[in-house]
BAFI-3210 file (N, C-alpha, C; in Angstrom, 3 decimals, decimal comma, padded with zeros to 6 digits):
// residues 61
n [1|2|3|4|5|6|7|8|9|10|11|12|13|14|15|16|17|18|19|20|21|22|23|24|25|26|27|28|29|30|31|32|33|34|35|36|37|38|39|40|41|42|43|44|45|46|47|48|49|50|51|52|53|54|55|56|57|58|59|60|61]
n.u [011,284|008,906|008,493|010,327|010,183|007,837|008,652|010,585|008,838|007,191|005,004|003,663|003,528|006,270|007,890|006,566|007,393|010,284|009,984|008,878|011,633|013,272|012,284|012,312|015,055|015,907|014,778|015,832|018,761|018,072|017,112|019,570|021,454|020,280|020,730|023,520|023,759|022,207|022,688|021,479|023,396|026,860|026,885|024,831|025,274|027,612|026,301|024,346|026,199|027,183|025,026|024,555|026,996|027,190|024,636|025,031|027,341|025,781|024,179|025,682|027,363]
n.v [-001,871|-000,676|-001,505|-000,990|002,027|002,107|001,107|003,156|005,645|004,857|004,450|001,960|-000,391|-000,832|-003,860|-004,262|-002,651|-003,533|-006,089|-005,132|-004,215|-005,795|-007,662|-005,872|-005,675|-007,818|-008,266|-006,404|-007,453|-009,738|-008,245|-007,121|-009,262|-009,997|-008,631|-008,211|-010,729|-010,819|-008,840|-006,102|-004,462|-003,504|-000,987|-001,477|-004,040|-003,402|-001,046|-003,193|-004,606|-002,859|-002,583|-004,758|-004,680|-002,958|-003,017|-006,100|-005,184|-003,267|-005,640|-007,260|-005,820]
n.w [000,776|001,454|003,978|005,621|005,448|007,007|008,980|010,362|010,501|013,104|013,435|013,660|016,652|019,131|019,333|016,434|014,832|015,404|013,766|011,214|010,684|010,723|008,288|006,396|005,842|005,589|002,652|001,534|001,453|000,040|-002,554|-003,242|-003,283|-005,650|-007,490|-008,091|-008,420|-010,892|-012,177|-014,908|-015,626|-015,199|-013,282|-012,228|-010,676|-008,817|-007,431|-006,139|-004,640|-003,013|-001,679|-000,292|001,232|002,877|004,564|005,519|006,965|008,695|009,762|011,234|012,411]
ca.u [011,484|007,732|008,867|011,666|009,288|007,066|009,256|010,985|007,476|007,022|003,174|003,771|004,025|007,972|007,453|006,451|008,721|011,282|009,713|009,599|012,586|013,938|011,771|012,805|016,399|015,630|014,294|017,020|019,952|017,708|017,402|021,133|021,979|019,529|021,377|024,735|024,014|021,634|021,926|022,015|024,431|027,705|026,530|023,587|025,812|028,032|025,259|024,153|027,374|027,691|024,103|024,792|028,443|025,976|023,688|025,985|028,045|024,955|022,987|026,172|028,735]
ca.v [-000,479|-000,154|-001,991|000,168|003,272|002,280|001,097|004,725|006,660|005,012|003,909|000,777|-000,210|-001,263|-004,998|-004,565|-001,755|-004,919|-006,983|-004,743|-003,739|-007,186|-008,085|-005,012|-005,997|-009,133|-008,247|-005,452|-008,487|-010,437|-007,478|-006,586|-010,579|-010,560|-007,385|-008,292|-012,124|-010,962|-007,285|-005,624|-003,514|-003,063|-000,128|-002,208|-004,865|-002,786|-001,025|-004,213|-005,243|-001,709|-001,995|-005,819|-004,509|-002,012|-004,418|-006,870|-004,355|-002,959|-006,889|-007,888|-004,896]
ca.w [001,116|002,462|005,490|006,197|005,740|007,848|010,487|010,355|010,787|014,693|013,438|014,649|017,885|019,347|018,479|015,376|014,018|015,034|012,851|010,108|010,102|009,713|007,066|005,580|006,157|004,501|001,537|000,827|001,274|-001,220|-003,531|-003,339|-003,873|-007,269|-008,862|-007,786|-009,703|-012,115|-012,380|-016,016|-015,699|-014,100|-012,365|-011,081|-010,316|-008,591|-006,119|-005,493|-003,770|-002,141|-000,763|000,241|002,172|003,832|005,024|006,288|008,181|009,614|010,614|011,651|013,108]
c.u [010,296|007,890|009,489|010,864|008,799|007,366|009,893|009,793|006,927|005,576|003,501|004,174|005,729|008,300|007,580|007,000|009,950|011,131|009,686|010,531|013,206|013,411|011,917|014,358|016,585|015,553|015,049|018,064|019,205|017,801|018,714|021,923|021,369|020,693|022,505|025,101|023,474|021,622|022,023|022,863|025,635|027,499|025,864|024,101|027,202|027,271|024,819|024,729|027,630|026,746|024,325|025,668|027,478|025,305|024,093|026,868|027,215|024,177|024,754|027,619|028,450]
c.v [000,052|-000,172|-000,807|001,330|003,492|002,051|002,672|005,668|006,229|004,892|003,321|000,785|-001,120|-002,719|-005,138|-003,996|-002,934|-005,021|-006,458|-004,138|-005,211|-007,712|-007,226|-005,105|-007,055|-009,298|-007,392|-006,283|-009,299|-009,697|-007,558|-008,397|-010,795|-009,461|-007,801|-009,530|-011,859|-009,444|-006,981|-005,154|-003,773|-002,417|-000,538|-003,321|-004,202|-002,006|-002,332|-004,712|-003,846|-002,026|-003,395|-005,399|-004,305|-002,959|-005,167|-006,491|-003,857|-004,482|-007,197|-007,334|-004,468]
c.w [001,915|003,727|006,011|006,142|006,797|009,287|011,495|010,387|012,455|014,294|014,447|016,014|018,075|019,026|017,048|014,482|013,872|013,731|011,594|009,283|009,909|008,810|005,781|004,839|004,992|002,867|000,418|000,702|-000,036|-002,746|-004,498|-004,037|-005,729|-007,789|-008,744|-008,738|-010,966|-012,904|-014,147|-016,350|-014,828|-012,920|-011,255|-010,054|-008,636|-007,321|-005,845|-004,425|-002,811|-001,120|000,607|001,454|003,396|005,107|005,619|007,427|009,402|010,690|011,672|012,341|014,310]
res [x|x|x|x|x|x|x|x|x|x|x|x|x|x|x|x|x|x|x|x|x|x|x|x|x|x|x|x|x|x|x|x|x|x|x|x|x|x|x|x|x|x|x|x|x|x|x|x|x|x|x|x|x|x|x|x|x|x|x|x|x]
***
């Protein structure tokens, strides 16, 4: 989520906003894959797979 912050504040220069937004990207599909296999909850389980859709629609629509 830092990534993604900081990519969205325009510090960085155009390059490197890239870069952390795909590492941001990255790390939210990994997230979304742990809660979705391991989550506690339904609920959790459940956003997991919403944030995953998300994510997928966005890397790849």
């Amino acid at each position: 989520m830092l990534a993604l912050v900081i990519g969205w504040t325009g510090v960085m220069g155009a390059g490197r906003a890239a870069t952390l937004d795909a590492v941001g990207s990255g790390a939210l599909v990994a997230w979304a894959l742990d809660e979705v296999v391991r989550g506690a909850s339904p609920v959790r389980r459940l956003l997991g797979a919403v944030v995953l859709a998300a994510e997928l629609v966005r890397l790849f629509g």
